[in-house]
C-alpha positions in Angstrom: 76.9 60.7 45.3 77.7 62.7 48.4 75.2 64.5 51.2 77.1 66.4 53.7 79.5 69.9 53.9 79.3 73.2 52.1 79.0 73.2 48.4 82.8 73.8 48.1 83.6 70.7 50.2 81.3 68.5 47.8 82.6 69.6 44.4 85.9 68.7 46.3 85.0 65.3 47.5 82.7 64.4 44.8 85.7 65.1 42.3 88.0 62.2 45.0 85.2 59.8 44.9 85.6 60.2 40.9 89.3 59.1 40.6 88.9 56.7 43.3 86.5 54.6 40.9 88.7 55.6 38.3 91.7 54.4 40.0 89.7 51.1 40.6 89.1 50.5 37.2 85.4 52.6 36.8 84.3 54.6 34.2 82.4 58.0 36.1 79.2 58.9 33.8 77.4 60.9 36.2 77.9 62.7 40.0 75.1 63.9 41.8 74.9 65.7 45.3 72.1 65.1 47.6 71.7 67.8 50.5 70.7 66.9 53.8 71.5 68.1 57.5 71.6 64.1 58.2 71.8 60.7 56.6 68.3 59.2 55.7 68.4 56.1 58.1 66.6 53.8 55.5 68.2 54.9 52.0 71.0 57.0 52.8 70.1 60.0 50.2 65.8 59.5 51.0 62.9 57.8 48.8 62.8 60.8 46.5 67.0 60.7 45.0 66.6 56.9 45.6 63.8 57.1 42.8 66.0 60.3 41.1 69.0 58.0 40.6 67.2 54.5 39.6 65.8 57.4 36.4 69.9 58.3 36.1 71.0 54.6 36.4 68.7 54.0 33.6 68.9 56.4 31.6 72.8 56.3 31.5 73.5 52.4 31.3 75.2 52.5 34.5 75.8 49.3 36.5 77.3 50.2 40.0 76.3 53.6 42.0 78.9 54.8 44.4 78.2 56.7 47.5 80.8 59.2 49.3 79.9 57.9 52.5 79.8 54.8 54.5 76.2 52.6 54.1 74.8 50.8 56.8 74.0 47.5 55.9 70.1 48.3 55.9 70.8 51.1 53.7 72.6 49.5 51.3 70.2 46.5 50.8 67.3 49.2 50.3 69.2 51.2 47.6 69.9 48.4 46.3 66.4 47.4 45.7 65.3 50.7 44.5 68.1 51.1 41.7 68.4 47.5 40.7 72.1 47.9 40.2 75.1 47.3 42.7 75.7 49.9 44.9 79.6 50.4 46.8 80.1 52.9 49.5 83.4 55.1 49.9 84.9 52.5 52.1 84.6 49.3 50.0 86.1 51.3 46.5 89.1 51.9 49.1 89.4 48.5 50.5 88.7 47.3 46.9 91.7 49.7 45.6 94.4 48.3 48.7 93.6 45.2 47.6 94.5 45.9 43.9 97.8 47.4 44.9 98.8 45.4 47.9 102.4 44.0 47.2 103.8 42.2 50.2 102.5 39.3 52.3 101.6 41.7 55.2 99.9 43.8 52.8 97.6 41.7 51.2 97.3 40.1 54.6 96.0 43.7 56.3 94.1 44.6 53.6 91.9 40.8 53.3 91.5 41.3 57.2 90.0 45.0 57.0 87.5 43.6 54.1 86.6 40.6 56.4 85.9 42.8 59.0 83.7 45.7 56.8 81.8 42.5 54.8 81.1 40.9 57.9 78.2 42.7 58.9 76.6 43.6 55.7 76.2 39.4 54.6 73.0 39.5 54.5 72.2 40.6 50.2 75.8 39.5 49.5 75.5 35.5 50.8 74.8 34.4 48.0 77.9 35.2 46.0 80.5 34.7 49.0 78.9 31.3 49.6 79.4 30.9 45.5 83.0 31.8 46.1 83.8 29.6 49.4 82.1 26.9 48.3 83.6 23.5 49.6 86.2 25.1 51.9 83.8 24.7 54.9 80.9 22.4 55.3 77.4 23.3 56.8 76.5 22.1 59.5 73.0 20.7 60.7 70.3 23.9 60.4 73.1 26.1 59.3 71.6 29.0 56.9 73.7 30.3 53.9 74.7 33.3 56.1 75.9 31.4 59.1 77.4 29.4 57.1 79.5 32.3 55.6 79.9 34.2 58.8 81.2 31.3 60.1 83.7 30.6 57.4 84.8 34.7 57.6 85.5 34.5 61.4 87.8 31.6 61.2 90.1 33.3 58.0 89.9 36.2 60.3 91.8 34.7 63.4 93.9 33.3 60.9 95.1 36.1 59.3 95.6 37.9 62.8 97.7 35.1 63.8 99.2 35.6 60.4 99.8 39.5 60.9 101.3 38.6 64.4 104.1 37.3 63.0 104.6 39.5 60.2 104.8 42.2 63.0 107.4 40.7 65.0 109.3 40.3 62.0 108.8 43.8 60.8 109.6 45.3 64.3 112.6 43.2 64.2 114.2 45.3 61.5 112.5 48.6 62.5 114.6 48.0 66.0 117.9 47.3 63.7 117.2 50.9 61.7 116.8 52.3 65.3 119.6 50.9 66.9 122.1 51.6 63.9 124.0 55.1 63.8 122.5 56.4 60.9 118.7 58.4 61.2 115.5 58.0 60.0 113.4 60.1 57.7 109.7 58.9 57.3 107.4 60.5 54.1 104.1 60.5 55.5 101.1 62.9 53.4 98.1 63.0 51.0 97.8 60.0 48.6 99.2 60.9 44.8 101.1 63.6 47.1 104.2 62.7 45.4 106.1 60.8 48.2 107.4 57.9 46.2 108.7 60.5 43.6 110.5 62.3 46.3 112.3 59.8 47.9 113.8 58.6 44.5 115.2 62.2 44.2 116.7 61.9 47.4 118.2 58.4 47.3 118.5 57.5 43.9 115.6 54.4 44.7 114.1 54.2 41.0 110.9 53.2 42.9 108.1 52.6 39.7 105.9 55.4 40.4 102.1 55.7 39.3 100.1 58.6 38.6 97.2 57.2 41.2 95.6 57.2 44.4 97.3 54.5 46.6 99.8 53.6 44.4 102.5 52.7 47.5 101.0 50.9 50.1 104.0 48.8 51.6 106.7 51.0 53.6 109.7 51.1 51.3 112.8 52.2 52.7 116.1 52.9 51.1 118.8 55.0 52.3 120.7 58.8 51.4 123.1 60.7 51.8 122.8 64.5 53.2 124.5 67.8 51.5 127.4 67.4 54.0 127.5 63.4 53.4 125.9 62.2 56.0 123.5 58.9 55.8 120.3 58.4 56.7 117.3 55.9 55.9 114.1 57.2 54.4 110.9 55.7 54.5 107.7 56.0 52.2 104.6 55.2 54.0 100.5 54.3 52.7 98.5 57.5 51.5 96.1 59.1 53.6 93.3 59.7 52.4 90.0 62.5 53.6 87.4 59.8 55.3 90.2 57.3 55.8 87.8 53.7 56.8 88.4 52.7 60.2 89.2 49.6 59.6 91.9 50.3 57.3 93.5 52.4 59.9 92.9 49.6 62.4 94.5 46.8 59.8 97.8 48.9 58.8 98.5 50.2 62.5 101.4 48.7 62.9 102.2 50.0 59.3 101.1 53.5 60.3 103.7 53.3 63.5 106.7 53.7 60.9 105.6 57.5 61.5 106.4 56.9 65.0 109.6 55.6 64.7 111.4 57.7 62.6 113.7 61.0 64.1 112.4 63.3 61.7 108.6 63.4 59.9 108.4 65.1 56.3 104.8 65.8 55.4 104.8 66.0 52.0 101.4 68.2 50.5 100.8 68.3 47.0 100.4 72.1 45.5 98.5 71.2 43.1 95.9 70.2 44.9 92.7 72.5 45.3 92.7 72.2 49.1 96.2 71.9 50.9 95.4 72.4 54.3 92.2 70.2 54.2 95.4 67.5 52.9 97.1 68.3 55.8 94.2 67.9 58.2 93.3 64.3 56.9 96.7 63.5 57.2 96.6 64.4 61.1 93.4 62.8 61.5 94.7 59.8 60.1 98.0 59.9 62.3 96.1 60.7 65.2 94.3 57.0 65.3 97.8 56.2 65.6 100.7 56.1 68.2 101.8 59.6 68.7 105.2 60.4 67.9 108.0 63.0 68.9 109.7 63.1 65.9 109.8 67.3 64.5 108.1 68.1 61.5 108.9 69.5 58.0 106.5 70.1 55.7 107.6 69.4 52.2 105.7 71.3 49.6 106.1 69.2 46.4 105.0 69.9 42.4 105.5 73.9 42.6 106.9 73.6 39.2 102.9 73.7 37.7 101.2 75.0 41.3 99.1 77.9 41.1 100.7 81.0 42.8 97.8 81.5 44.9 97.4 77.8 46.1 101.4 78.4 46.6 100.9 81.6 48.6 98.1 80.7 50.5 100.7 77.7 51.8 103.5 80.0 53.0 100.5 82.1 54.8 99.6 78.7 56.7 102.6 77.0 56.9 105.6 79.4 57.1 109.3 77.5 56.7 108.3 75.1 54.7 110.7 73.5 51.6 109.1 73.9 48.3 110.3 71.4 45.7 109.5 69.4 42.8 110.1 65.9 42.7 109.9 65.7 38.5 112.5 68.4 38.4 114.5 68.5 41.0 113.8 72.1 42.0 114.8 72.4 45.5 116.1 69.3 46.4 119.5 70.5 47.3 118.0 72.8 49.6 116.1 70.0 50.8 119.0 68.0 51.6 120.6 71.1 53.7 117.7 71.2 55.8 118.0 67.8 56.9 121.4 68.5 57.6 120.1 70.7 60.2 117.2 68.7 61.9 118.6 65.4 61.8 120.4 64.3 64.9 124.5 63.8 64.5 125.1 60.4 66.6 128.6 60.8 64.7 131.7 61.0 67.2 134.3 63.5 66.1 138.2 61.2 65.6 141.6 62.8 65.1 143.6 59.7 65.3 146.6 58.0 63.7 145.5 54.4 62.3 148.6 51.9 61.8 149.4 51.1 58.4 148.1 47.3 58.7 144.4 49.0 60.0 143.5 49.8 56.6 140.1 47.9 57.0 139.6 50.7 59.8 140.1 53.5 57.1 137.3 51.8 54.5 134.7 51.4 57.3 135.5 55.1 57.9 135.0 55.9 53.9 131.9 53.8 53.9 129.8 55.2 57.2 131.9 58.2 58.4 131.6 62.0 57.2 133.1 64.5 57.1 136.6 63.0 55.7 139.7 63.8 55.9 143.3 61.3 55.9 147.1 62.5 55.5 149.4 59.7 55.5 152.6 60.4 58.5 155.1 58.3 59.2 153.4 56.5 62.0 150.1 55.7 59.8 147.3 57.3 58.4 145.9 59.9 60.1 141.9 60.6 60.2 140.0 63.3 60.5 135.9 62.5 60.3 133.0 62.0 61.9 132.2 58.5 62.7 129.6 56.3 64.9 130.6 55.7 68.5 132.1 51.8 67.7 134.3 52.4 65.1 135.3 55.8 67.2 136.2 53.8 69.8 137.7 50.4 67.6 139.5 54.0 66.0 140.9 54.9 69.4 141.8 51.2 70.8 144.8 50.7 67.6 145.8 54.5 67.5 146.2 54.9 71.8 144.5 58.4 71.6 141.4 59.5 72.9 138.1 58.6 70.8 137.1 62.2 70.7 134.0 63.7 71.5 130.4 64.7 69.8 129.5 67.8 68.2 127.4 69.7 70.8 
């Protein structure tokens, strides 16, 4: 069900909305589009498609309705009245679909507060069951309705789980500050749900990440690490799916998440040309970032699955975004080339060494094999000598054994 836009822009989102439910387990019998210049303030879609989809409902067998759209809690309960079945707004089937795919303690923790904080409101029609489900954990006190009662019980898991998240956080900044304060740089994947991010970064690390053919499929940041064309490391990290109409409070709960973007020294927005609609990807993706800290990092736009894109959905992306790397994930095609462009928009923090390392410094010469690049050791009469690029500490360790000068970084 879906009631604002052009026509285009509701085949579009009414087609999302279908493998949403069907990523959260629905079977889709029927969409219908309701046009209005506004939202009716009682039933959403007005008395007349209320009374038009209770006739569907019926004659279909269907058991939830979903609407493309976020329900007040007055509207809800009224639908609900008029179509005798359950009715789900866009937000909840997300919130429901996070917490299906949530791995991680964090994650399940951000997504439970975010459904806290959308249920919260909208009690009233749903007491019953939440009161079934809490039963016991809190008692009612004197005069306490059902609904206070809940309420009650939902604010205090709330502060718990923001005390919880708190110190998830700290821990999470903790290593984020390591990855930043190491030598090597950071990529971040950030892009369109079922874009193809996971996909991508197991091309260019080697992860084996289990990836799923659905919407939201990685919610908690993975990161691994790789290795440029030249050799040189970096760490890469896969970030949530955006998503057009992206609930509020989702943003709000996986802020901190969402700052990964921020961190990182370069961004690859990854779009998926497969998809009807690029650019309205790319927008929802910038919306979505924009609730966020803004970052510095440069951009480059990663074009993935052009092995089965259409040629015009491909050339209508070169018109809009000129420069951008065009690969495939499930193939391969143009990861290399991939690879050489992060050679060039990654920062070098790598000191350039020409020393001579004593024969009894051959720990030197591993750490050298393990984080330097650019390689290369003759063996002289004095010890070995090094050629390489290498971070500034071992440079300088380099330079303390050898007596020569720790050399300088590429300009």
């Amino acid at each position: 069900m879906w009631t604002h836009g052009s026509a285009l822009e509701a085949d579009r989102s009414l087609q999302e909305l279908a493998r949403l439910a069907e990523t959260a387990g629905s079977v889709v019998l029927e969409g219908v589009v309701q046009r209005r210049s506004v939202p009716d303030p009682a039933t959403y879609v007005g008395s007349g498609k209320a009374r038009e989809l209770r006739d569907i409902v019926q004659a279909t067998g269907a058991d939830t309705v979903i609407c493309d759209g976020e329900l007040t809690p007055g509207q809800l309960r009224k639908l609900e009245a008029v179509l005798k079945v359950k009715v789900v707004d866009r937000t909840w089937l997300i919130l429901d679909i996070f917490a299906h795919h949530a791995r991680s303690k964090e994650g399940k923790a951000q997504v439970a507060l975010a459904q806290m904080e959308y249920m919260l409101p909208r009690l009233r029609g749903w007491g019953e069951s939440l009161s079934q489900q809490g039963a016991g954990v809190l008692a009612r006190g004197p005069g306490e309705t059902k609904i206070e009662t809940d309420r009650r019980r939902i604010r205090s898991q709330m502060s718990r789980l923001k005390r919880q998240l708190r110190t998830l956080d700290k821990v999470r900044a903790s290593k984020s500050a390591l990855r930043r304060n190491s030598d090597e740089p950071s990529v971040v994947l950030a892009g369109y749900t079922n874009a193809g991010k996971s996909s991508l970064l197991n091309r260019l690390t080697g992860a084996g990440l289990l990836v799923d053919d659905a919407l939201f499929a990685t919610l908690d940041p993975t990161v691994r690490r790789g290795k440029t064309a030249s050799g040189r490391h970096f760490t890469i990290t896969d970030t949530v799916g955006f998503v057009r109409h992206l609930p509020h409070a989702l943003v709000e709960a996986f802020k901190s998440t969402l700052e990964e973007v921020a961190a990182g020294d370069l961004l690859l927005i990854v779009l998926d040309a497969t998809d009807p609609d690029p650019i309205g990807q790319l927008q929802a993706v910038r919306e979505a970032m924009a609730q966020t800290r803004q970052h510095d990092a440069p951009e480059l736009f990663v074009v993935n699955k052009v092995d089965v894109a259409d040629p015009d959905t491909l050339a209508q992306i070169r018109r809009e975004l000129p420069g951008s790397a065009e690969v495939s994930a499930k193939t391969g095609e143009g990861i290399d080339a991939l690879l050489a462009r992060l050679d060039e928009a990654l920062p070098d923090p790598l000191i350039a060494i020409d020393v001579i390392v004593p024969f009894d410094r051959g720990d030197l010469v591993s750490r050298v094999y393990a984080v330097g690049s650019e390689i290369k050791v003759e063996h002289v009469a004095e010890g070995t000598r090094v050629c390489a690029r290498v971070p500034a500490d071992l440079a300088a360790a380099m330079a303390r054994v050898s007596g020569e000068p720790t050399g300088s970084a590429r300009s």
